[in-house]
N, C-alpha and C positions, 0 to 999 in steps of 0.2 A: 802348480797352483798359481791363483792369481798375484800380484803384488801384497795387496790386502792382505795376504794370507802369512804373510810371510812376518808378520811383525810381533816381537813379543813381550806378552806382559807377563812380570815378575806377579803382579798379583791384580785383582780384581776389588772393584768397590761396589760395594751393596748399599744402597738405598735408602731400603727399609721402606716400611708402609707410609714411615713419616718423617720428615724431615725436622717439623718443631720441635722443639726441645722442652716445650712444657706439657707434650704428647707424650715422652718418650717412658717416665714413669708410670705411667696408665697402660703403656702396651708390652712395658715388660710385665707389671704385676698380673695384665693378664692373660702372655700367654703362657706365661709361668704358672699359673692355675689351670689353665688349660692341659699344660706337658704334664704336671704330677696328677690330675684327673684321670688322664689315657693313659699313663704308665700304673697308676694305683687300680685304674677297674680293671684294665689289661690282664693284670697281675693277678685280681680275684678271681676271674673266668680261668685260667690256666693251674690259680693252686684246687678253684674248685672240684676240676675235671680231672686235675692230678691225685690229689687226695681221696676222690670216690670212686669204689670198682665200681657202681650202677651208671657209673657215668665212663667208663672203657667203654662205649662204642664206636663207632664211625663218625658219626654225626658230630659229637663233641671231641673226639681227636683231628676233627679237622675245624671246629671251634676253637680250640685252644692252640691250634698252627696260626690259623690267625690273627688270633689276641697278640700272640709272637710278634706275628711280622706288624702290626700295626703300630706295636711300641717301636719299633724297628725303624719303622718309616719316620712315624715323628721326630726321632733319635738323631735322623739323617740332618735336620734343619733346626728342629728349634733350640738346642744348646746352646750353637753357633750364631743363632740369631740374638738369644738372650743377654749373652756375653757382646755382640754387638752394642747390644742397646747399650748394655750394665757400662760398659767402659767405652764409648762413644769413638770406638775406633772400628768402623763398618767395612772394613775387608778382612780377603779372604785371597788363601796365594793361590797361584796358576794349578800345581799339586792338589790344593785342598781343595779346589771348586772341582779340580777333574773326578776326584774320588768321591766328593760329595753327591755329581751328578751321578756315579756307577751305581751306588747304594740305594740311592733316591728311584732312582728307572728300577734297580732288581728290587725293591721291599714295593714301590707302586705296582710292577708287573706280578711278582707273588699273590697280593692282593689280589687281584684281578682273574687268575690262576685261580687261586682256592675257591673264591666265588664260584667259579664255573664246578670244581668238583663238587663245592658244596650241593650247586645243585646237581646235579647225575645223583648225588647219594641220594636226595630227596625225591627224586625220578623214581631213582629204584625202590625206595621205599616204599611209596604211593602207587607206582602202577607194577609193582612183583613183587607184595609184600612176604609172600610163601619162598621166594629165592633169596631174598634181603641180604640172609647171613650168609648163604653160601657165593653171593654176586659180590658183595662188600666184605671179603676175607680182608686179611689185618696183611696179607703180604700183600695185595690190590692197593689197599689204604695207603703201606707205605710208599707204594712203584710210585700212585698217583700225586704224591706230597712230594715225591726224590725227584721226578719229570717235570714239574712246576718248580721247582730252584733249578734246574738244568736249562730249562728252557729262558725265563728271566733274566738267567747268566748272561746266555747268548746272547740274549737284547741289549742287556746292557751294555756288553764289552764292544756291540756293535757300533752302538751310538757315542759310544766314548772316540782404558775401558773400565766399563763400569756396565755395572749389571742392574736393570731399574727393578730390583727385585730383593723378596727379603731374605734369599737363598739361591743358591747357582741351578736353573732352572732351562731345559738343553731347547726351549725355540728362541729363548735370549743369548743365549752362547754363541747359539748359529747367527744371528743376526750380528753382532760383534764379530765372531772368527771369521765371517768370510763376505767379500766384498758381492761376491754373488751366490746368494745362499738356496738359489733355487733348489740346483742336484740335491743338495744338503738337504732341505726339506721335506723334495720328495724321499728321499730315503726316511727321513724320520715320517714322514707319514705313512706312506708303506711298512713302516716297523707297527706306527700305531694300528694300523688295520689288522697285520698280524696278530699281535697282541692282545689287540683291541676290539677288535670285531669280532675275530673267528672267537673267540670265547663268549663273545654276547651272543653269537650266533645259535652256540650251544648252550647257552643258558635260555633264550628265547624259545629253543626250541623242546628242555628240557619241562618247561613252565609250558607248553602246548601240549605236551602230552600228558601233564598233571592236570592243568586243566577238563582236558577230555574224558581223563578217566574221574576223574571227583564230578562232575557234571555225570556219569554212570551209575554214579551211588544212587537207591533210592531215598533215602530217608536224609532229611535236612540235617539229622544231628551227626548221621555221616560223614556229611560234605561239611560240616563247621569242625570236624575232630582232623577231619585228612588237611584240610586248609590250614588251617591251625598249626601245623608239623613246619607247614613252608613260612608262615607269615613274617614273621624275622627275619628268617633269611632275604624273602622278596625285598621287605623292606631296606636293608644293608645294601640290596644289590641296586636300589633306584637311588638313594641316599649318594653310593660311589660312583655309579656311570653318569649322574644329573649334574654333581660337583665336575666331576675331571670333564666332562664335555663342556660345560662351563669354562675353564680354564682354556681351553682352545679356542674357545669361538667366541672366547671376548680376546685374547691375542688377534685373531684374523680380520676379529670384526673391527676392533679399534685401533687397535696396535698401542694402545695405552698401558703403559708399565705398571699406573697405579692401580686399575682397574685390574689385570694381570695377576697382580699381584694378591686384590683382594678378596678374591675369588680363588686361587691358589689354597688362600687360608682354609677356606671351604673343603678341598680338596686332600690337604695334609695335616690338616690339626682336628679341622672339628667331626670328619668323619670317624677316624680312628677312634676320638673320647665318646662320640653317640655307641659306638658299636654295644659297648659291654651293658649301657643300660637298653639299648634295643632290645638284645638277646635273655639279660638277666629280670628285667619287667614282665616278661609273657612268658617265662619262662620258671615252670615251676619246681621241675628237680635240678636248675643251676641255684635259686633261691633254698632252697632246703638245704645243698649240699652246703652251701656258702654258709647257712644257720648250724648245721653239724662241724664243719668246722672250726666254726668259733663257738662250740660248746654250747648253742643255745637253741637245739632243737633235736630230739633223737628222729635218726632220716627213714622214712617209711615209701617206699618208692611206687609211685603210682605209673601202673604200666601206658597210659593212656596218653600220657603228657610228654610232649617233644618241644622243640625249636620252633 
């Protein structure tokens, strides 16, 4: 390794989004409404779909895989950051940013995972609806959800000073750990393609073939009931590849830390807290189940009404 490389820090300083100190109350109070919003809706979508058998299907067992890993992801960053602000001592050791980055790459790569089966299940639903249950069997469901933590592993454990950032974040690491961070880069870019692409690839192409067969329906009210199954999801899945592309290509484009940074936020806070109202707003048997629940509505399950 280079000289560069060879030098070591006991621990690492964070940033933070801001430096003033009459900011710094304003951005714990809010991302501390932010962290208990995405861990409280998180948590409704999961006891929802836990507590109702009309809700055992596929669709929402891989709804509430995510709701998981999204608390997960936030989990990874903003305690740590919180506790940064709260007690104005903004690092983090050599140990903790390594483990923070593993967590952070596996619960973001899961993410990104699940999106993709999510849609295949909504492929099959829409264009082989007469095979649905026997194509989406519950041991398929779980292979699909046990290969997407296997697969995230590997990414991670692959890609495993001061950091201008509100959490140890691996294009900032690279630029720190080595004095020529190219190789470095391309490997993490090469990982992000893997990761990264070939699952949009499949989702792109999952969304072409749904498109083509709902454009087959004839009757409008058809095509607004089959659309209607995907809509949420679509929407989740432009939400998180528009944010995380965001985060790249303000790194390459600027190379500014705060900019970086605050698009980041985009990426790992606010995505995760939108999800549960995305899917729970248009969505009428998580609403009902959420109202049986809490004792304020007897659940009458309307076969029509999906994600």
């Amino acid at each position: 390794m280079e000289p560069g490389n060879k030098t070591q820090f006991p621990e690492f300083l964070l940033l933070g989004l801001s430096e003033g100190p009459e900011l710094q109350p304003l951005i714990f109070g809010l991302f501390l409404s932010m962290y208990l919003i995405t861990v409280f809706g998180n948590l409704l979508i999961i006891l929802a779909v836990s507590s109702d058998s009309h809700l055992h299907t596929p669709m929402y067992f891989f709804l509430s895989n995510l709701s998981f890993v999204d608390i997960c992801l936030t989990s990874t960053t903003i305690p740590k950051m919180l506790q940064s602000t709260q007690t104005q001592r903004k690092v983090i050791t050599y140990e903790g940013c390594i483990v923070q980055v593993y967590f952070y790459l596996l619960f973001a790569g899961l993410d990104d995972l699940l999106l993709t089966v999510m849609a295949y299940d909504r492929y099959v639903a829409i264009c082989h609806p007469l095979h649905y249950t026997v194509i989406m069997s519950p041991w398929l469901c779980g292979l699909l959800v046990l290969l997407s933590w296997v697969l995230s592993s590997m990414y991670s454990l692959l890609q495993n000073l001061e950091i201008h950032h509100f959490f140890c974040e691996i294009t900032w690491l690279i630029q720190l750990a080595c004095s020529d961070p190219f190789l470095n880069n391309m490997v993490v870019s090469f990982g992000s393609v893997i990761l990264g692409g070939v699952p949009l690839a499949g989702i792109l192409y999952s969304y072409s073939k749904i498109v083509s067969s709902i454009c087959g329906i004839s009757s409008a009210q058809g095509q607004y009931k089959a659309f209607s199954t995907c809509a949420s999801h679509l929407s989740v899945v432009s939400l998180f590849y528009c944010s995380a592309l965001g985060v790249y290509l303000s790194f390459t484009a600027t190379h500014s830390s705060h900019t970086s940074a605050i698009v980041s936020v985009m990426y790992t806070v606010a995505t995760p807290m939108l999800n549960p109202f995305i899917y729970s707003l248009r969505n009428k048997d998580i609403k009902r189940a959420l109202k049986r629940f809490f004792g304020m509505e007897t659940f009458r399950k309307d076969p029509f009404t999906s994600g």
